[in-house]
PQR file of N, CA, C, O and H, with PARSE charges and radii, in Angstrom:
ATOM      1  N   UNK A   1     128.373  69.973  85.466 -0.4000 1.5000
ATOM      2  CA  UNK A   1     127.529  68.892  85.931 -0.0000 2.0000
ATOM      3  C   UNK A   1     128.151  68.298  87.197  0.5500 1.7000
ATOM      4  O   UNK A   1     129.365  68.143  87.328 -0.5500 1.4000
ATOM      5  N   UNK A   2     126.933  67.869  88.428 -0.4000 1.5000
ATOM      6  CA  UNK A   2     127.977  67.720  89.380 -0.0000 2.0000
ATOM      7  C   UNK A   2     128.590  65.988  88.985  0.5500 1.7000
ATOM      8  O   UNK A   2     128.658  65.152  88.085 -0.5500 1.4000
ATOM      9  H   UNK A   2     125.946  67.995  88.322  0.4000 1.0000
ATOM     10  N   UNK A   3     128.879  66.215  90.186 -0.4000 1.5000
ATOM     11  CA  UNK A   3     129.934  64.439  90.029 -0.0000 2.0000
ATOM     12  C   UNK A   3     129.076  63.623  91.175  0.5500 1.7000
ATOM     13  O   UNK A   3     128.781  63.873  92.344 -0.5500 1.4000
ATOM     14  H   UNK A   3     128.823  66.895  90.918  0.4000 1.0000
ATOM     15  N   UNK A   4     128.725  62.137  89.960 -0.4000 1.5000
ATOM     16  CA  UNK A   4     127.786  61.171  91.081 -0.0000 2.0000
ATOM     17  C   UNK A   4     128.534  61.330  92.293  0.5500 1.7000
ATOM     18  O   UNK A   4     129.413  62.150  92.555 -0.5500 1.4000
ATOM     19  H   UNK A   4     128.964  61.934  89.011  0.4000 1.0000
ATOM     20  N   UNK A   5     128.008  60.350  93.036 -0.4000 1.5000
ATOM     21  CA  UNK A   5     128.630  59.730  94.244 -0.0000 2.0000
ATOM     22  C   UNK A   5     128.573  58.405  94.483  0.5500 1.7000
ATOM     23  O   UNK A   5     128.762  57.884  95.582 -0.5500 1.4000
ATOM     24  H   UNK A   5     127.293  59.683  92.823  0.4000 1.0000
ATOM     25  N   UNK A   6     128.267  57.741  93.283 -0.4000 1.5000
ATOM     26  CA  UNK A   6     128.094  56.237  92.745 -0.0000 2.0000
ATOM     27  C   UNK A   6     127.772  56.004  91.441  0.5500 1.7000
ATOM     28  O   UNK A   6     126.637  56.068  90.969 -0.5500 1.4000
ATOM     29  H   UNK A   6     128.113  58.165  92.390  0.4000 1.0000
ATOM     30  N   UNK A   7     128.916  55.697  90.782 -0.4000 1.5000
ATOM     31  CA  UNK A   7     128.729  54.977  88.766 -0.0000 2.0000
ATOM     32  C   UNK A   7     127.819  54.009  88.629  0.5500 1.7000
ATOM     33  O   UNK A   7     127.544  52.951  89.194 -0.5500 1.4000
ATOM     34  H   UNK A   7     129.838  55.645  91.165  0.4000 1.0000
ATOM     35  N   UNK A   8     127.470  54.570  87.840 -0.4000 1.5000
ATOM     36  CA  UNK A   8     126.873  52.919  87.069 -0.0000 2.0000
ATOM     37  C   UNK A   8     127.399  51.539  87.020  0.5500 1.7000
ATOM     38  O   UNK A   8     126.877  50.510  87.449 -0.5500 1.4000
ATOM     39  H   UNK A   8     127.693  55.430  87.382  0.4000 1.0000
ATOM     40  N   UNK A   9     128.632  51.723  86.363 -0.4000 1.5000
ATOM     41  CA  UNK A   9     129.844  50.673  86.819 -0.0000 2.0000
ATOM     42  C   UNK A   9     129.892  50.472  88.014  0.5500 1.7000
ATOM     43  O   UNK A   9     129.319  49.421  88.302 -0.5500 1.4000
ATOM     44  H   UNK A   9     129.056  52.559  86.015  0.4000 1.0000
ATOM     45  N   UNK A  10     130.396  51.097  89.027 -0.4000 1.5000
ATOM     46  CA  UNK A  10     130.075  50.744  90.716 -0.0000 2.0000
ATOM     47  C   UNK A  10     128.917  50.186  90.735  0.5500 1.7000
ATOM     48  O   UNK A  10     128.973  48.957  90.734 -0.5500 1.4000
ATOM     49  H   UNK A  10     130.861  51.950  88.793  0.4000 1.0000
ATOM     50  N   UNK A  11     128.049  50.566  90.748 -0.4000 1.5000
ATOM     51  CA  UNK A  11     126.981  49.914  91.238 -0.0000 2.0000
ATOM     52  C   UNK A  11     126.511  48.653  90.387  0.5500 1.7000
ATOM     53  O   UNK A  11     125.458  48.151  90.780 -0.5500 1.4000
ATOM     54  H   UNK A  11     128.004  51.565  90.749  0.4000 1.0000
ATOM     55  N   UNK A  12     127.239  47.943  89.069 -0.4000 1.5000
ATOM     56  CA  UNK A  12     127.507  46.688  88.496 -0.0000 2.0000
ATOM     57  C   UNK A  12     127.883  46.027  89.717  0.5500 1.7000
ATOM     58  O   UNK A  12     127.273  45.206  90.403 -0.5500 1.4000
ATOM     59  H   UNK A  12     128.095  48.351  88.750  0.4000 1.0000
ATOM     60  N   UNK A  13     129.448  46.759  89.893 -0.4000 1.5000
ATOM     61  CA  UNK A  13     130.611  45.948  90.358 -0.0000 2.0000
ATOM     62  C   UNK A  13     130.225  45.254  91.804  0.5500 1.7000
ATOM     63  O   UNK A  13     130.694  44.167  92.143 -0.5500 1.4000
ATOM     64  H   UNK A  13     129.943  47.426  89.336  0.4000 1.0000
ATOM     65  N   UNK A  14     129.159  46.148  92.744 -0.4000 1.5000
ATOM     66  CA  UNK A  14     128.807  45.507  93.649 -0.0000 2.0000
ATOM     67  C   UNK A  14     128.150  44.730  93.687  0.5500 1.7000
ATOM     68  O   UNK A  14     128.126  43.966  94.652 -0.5500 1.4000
ATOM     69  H   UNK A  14     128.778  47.031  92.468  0.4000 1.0000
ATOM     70  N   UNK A  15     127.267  44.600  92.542 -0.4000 1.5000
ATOM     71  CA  UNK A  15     126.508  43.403  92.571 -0.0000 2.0000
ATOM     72  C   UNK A  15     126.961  42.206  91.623  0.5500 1.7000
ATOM     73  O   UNK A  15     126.514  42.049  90.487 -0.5500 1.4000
ATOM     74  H   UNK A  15     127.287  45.222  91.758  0.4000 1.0000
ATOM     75  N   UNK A  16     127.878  41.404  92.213 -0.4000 1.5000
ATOM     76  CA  UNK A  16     128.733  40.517  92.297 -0.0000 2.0000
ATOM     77  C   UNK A  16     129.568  40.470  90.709  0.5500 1.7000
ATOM     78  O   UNK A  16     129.796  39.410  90.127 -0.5500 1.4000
ATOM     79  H   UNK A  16     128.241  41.531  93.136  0.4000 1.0000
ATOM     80  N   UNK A  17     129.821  41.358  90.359 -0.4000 1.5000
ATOM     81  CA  UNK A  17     130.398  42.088  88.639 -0.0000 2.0000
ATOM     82  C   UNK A  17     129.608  41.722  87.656  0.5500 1.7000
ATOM     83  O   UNK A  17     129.746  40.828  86.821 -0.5500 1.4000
ATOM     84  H   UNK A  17     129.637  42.219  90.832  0.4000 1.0000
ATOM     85  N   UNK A  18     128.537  42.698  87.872 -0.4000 1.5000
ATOM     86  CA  UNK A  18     127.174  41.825  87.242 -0.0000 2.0000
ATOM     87  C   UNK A  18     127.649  42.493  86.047  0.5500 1.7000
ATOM     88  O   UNK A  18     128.488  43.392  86.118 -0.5500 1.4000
ATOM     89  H   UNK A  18     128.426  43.424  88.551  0.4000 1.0000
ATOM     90  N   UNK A  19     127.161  42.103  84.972 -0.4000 1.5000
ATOM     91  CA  UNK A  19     128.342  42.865  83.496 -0.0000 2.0000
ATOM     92  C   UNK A  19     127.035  43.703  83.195  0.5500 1.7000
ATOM     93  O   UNK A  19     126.086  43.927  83.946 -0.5500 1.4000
ATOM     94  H   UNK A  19     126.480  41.373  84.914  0.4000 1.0000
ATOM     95  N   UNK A  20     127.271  44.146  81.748 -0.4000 1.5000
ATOM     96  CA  UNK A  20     126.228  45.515  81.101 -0.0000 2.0000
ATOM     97  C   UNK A  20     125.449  44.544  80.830  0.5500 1.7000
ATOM     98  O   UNK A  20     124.655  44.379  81.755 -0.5500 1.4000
ATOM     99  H   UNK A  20     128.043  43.963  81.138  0.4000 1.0000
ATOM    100  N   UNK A  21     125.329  43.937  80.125 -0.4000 1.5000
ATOM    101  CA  UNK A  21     124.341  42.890  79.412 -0.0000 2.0000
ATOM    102  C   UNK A  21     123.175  42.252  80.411  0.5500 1.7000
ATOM    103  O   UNK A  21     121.974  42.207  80.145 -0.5500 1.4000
ATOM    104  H   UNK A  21     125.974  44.071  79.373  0.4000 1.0000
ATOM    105  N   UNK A  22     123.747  41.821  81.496 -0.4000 1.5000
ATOM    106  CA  UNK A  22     122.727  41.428  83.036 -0.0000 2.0000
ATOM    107  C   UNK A  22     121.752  42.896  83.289  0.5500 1.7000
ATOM    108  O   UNK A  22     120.521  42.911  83.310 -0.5500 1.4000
ATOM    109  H   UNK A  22     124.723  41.857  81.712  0.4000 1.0000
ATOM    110  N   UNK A  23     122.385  43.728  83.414 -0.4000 1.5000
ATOM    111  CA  UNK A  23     122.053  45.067  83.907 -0.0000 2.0000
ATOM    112  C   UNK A  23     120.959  45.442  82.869  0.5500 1.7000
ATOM    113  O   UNK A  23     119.770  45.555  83.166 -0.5500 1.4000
ATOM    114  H   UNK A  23     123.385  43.717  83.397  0.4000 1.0000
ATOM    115  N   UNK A  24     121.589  45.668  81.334 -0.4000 1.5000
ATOM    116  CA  UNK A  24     120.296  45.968  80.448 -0.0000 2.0000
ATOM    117  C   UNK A  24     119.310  44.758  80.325  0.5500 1.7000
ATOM    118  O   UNK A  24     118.384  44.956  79.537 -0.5500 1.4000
ATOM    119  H   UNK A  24     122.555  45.577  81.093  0.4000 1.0000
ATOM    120  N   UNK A  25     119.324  43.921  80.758 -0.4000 1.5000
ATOM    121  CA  UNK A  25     118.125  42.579  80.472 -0.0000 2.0000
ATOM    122  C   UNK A  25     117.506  43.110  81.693  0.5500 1.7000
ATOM    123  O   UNK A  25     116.293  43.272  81.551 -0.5500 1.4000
ATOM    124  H   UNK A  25     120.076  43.760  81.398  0.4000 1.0000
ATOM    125  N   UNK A  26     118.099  43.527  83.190 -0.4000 1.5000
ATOM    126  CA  UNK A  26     117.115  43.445  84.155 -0.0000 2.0000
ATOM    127  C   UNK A  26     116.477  44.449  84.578  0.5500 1.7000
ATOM    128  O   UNK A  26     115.944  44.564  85.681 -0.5500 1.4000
ATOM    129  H   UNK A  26     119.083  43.396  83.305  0.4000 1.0000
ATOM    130  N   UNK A  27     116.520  45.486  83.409 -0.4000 1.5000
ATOM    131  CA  UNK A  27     116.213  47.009  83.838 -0.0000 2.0000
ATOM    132  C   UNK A  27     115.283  47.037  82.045  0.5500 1.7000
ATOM    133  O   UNK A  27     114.393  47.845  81.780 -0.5500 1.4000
ATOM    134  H   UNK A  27     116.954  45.393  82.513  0.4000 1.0000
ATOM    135  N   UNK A  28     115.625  46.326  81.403 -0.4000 1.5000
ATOM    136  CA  UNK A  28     115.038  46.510  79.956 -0.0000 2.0000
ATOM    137  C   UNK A  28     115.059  47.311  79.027  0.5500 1.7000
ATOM    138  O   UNK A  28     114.054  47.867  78.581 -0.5500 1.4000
ATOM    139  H   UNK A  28     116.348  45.670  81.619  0.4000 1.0000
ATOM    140  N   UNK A  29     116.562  47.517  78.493 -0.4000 1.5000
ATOM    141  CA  UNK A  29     117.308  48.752  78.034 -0.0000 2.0000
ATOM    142  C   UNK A  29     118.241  47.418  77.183  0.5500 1.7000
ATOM    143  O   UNK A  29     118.230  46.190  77.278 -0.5500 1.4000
ATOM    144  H   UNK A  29     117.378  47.066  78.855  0.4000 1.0000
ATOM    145  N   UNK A  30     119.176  48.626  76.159 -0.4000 1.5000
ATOM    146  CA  UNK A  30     120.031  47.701  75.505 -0.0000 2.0000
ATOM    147  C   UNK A  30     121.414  47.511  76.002  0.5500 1.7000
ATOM    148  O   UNK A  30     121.737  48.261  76.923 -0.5500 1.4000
ATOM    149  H   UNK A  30     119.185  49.623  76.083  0.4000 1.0000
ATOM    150  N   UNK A  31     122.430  46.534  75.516 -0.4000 1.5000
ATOM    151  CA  UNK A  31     123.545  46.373  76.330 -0.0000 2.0000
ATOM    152  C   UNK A  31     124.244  47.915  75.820  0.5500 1.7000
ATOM    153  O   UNK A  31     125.263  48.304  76.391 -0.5500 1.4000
ATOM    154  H   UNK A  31     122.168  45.925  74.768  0.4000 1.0000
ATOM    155  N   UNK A  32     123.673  48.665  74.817 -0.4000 1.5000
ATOM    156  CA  UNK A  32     124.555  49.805  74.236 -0.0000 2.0000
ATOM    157  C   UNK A  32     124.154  50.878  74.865  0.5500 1.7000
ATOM    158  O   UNK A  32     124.762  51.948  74.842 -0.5500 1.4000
ATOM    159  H   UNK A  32     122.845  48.349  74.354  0.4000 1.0000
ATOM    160  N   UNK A  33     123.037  50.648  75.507 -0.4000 1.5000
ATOM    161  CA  UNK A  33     122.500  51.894  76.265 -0.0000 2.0000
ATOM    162  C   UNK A  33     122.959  51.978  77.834  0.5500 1.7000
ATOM    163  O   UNK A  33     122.961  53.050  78.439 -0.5500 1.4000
ATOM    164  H   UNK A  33     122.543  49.778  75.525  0.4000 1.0000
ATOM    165  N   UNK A  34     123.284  50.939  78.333 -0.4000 1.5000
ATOM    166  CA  UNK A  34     123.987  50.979  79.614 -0.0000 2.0000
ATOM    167  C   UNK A  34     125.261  51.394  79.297  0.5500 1.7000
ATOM    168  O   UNK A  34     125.766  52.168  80.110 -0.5500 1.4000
ATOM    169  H   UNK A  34     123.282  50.068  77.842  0.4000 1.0000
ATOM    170  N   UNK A  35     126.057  51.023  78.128 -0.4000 1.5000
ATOM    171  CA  UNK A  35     127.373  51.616  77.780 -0.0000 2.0000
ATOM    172  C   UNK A  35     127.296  53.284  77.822  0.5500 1.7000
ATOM    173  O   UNK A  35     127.858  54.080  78.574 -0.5500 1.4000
ATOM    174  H   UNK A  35     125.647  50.394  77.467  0.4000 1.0000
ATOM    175  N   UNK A  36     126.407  53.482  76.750 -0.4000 1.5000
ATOM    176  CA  UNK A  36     126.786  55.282  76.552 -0.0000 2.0000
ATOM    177  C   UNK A  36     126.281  55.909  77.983  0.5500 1.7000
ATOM    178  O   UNK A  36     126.394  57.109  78.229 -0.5500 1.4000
ATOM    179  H   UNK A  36     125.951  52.835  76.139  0.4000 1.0000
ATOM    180  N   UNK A  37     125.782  55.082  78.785 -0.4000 1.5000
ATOM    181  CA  UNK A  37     125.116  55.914  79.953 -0.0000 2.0000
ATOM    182  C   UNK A  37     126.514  55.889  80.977  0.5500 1.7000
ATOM    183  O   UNK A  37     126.613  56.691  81.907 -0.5500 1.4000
ATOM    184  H   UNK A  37     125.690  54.106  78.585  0.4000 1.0000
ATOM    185  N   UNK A  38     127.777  54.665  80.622 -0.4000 1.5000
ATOM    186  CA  UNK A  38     128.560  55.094  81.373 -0.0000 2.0000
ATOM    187  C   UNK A  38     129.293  55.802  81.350  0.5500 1.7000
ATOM    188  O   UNK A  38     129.970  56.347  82.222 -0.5500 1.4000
ATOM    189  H   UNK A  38     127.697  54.014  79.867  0.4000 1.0000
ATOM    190  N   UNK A  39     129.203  55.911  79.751 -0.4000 1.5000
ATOM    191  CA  UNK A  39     130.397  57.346  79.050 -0.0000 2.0000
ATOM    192  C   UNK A  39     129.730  58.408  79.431  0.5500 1.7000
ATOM    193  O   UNK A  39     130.704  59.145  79.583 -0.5500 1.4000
ATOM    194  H   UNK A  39     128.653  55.469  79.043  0.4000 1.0000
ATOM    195  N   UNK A  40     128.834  59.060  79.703 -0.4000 1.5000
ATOM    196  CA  UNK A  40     127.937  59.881  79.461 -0.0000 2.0000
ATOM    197  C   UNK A  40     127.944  60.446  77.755  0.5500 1.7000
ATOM    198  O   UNK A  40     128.270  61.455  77.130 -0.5500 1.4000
ATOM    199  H   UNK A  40     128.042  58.462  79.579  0.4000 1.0000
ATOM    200  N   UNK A  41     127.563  59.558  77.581 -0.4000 1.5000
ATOM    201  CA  UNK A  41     127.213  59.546  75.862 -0.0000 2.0000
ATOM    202  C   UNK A  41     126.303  59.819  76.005  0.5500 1.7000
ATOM    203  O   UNK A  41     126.215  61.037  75.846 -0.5500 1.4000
ATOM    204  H   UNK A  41     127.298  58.738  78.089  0.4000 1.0000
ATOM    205  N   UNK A  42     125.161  59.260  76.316 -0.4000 1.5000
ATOM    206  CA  UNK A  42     123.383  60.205  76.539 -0.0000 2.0000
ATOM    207  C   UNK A  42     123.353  60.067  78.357  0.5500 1.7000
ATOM    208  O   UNK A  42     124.023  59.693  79.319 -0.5500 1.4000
ATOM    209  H   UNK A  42     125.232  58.271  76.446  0.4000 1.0000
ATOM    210  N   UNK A  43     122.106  60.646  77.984 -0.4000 1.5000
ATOM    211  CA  UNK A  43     121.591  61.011  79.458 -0.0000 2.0000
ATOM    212  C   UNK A  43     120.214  60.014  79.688  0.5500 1.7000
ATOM    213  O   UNK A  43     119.317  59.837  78.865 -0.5500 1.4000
ATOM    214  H   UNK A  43     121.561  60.949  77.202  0.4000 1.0000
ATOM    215  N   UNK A  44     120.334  59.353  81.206 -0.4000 1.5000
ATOM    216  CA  UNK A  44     119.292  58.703  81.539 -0.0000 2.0000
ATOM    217  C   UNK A  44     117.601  59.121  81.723  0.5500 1.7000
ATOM    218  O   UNK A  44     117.149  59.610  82.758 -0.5500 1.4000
ATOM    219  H   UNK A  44     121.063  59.497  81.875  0.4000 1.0000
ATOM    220  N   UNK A  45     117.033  58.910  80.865 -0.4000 1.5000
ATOM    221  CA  UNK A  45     115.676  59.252  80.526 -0.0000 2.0000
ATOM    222  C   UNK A  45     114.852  58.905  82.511  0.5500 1.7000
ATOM    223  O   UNK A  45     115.214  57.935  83.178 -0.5500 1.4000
ATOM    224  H   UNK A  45     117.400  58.513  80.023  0.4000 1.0000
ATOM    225  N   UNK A  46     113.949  59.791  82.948 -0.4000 1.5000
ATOM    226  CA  UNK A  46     113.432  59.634  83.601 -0.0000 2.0000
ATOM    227  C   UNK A  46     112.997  58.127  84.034  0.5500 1.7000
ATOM    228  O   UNK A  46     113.549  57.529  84.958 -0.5500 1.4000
ATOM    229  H   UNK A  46     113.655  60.578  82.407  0.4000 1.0000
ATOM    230  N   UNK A  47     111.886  57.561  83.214 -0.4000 1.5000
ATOM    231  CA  UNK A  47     112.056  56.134  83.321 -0.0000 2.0000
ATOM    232  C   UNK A  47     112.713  54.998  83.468  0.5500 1.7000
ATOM    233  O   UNK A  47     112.151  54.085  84.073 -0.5500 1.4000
ATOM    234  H   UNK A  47     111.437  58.046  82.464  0.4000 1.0000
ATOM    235  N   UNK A  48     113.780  54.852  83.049 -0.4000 1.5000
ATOM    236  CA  UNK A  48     114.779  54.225  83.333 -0.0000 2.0000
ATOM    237  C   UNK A  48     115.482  54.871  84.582  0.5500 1.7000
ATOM    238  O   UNK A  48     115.001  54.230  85.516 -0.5500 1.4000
ATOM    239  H   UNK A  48     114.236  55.594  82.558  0.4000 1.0000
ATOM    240  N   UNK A  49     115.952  55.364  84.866 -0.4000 1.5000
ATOM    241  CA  UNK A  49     116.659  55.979  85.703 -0.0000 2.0000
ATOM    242  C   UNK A  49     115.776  55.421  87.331  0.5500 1.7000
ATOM    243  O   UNK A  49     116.427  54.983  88.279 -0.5500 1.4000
ATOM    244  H   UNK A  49     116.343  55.885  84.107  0.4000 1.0000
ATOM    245  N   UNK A  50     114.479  55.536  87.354 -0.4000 1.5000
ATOM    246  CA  UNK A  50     113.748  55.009  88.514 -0.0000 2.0000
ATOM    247  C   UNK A  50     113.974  53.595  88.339  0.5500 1.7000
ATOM    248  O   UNK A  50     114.322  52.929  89.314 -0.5500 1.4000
ATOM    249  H   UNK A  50     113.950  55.892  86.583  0.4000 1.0000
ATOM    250  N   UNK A  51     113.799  53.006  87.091 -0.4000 1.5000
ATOM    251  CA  UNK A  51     114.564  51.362  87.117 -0.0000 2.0000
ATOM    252  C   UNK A  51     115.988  51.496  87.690  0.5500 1.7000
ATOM    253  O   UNK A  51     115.827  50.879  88.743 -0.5500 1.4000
ATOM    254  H   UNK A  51     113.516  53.547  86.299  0.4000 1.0000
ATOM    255  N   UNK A  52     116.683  51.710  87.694 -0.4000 1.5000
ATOM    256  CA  UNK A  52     118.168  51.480  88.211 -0.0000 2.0000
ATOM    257  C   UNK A  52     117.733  52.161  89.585  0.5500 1.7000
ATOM    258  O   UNK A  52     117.407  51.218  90.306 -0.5500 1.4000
ATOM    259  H   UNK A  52     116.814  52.211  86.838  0.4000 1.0000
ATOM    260  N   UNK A  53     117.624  52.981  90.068 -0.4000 1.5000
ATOM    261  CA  UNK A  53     117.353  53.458  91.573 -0.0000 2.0000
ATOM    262  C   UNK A  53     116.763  51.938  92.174  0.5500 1.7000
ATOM    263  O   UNK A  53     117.439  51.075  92.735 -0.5500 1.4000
ATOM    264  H   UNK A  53     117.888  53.747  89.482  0.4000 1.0000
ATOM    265  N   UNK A  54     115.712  51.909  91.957 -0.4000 1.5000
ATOM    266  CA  UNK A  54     114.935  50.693  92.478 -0.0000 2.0000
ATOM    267  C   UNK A  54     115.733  49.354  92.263  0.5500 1.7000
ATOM    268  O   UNK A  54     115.958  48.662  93.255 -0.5500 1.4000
ATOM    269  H   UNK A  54     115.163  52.610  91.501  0.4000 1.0000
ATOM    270  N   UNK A  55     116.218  48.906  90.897 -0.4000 1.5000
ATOM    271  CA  UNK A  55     117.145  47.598  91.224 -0.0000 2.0000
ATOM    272  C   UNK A  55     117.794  47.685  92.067  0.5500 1.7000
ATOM    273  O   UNK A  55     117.751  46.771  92.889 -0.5500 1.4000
ATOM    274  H   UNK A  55     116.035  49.469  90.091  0.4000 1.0000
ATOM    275  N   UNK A  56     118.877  49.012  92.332 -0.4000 1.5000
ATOM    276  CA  UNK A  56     119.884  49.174  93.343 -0.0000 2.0000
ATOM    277  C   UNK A  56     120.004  49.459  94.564  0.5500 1.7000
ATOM    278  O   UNK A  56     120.950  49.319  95.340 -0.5500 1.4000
ATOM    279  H   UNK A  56     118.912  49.755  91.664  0.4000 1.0000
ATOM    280  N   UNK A  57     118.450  50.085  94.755 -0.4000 1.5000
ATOM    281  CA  UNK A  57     118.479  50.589  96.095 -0.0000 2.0000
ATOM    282  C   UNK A  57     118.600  52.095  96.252  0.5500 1.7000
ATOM    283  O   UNK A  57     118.556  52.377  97.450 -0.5500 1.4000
ATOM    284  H   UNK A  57     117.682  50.199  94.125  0.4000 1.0000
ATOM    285  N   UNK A  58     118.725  53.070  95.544 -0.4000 1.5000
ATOM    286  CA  UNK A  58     119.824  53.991  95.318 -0.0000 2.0000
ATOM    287  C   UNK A  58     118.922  54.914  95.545  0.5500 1.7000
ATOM    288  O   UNK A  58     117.803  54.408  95.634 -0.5500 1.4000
ATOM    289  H   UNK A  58     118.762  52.840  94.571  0.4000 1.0000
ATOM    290  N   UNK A  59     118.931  56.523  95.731 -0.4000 1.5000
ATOM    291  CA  UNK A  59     118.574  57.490  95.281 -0.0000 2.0000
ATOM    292  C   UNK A  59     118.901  58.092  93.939  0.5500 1.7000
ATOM    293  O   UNK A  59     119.979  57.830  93.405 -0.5500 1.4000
ATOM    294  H   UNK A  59     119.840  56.934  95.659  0.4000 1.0000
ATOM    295  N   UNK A  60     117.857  59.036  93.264 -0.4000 1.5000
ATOM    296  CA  UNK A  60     118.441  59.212  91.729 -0.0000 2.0000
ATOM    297  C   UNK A  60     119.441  60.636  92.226  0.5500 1.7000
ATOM    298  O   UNK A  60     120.121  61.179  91.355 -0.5500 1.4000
ATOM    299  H   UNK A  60     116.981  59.249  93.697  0.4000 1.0000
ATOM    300  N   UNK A  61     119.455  60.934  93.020 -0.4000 1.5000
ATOM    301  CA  UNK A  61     120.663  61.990  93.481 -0.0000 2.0000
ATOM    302  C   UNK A  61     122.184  61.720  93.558  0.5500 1.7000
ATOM    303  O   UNK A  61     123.165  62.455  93.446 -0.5500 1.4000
ATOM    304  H   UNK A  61     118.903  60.493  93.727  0.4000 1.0000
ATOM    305  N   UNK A  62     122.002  60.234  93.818 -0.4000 1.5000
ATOM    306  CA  UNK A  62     123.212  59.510  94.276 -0.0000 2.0000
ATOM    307  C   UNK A  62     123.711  59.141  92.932  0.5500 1.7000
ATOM    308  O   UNK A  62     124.831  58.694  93.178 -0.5500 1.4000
ATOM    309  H   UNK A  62     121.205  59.637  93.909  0.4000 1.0000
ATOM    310  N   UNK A  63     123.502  59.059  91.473 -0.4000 1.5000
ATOM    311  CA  UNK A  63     123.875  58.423  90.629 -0.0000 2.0000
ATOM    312  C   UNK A  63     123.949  59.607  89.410  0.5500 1.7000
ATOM    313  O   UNK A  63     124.803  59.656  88.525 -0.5500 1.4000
ATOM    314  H   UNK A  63     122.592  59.422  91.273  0.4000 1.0000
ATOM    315  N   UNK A  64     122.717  60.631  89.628 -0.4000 1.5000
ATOM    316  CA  UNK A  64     123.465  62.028  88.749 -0.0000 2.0000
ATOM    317  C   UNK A  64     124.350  63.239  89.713  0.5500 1.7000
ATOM    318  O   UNK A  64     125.128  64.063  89.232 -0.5500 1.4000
ATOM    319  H   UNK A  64     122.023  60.592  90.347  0.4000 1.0000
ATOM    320  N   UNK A  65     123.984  63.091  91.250 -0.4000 1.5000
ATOM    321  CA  UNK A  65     125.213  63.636  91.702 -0.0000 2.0000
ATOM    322  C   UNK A  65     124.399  64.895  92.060  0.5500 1.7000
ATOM    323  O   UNK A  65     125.010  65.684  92.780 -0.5500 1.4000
ATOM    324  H   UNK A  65     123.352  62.422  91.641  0.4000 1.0000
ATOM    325  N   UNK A  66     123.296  65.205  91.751 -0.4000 1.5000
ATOM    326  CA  UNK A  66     122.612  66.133  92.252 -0.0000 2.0000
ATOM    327  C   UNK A  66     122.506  66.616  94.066  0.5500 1.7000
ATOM    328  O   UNK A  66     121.789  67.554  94.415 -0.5500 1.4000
ATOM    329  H   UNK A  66     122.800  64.563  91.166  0.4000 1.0000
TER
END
């Protein structure tokens, strides 16, 4: 699998150390599901995944590394 080029965690940390709990309320996910998504415990479901692009700004290339 390749390697992002921006974490999940990073992209918290820039927005002013916004914690998991901020992140799953503003994307509408649980605080446990932003966790295993940083372990790669599961994998980000299509839908969500365009939520975090769009909160962040991001491409979804930039965050699975594709």
């Amino acid at each position: 699998m390749p390697k992002p080029n921006v974490t999940i965690a990073e992209l918290r940390m820039r927005e002013n150390k916004m914690s998991q709990r901020e992140l799953a309320s503003a994307i509408g996910v649980s605080t446990q599901t932003i966790n295993a998504w940083e372990k790669d415990i599961t994998i980000i479901k299509g839908e969500n995944l365009i939520k975090l692009c769009r909160y962040f700004n991001v491409k979804a290339s930039d965050i699975l590394g594709a």
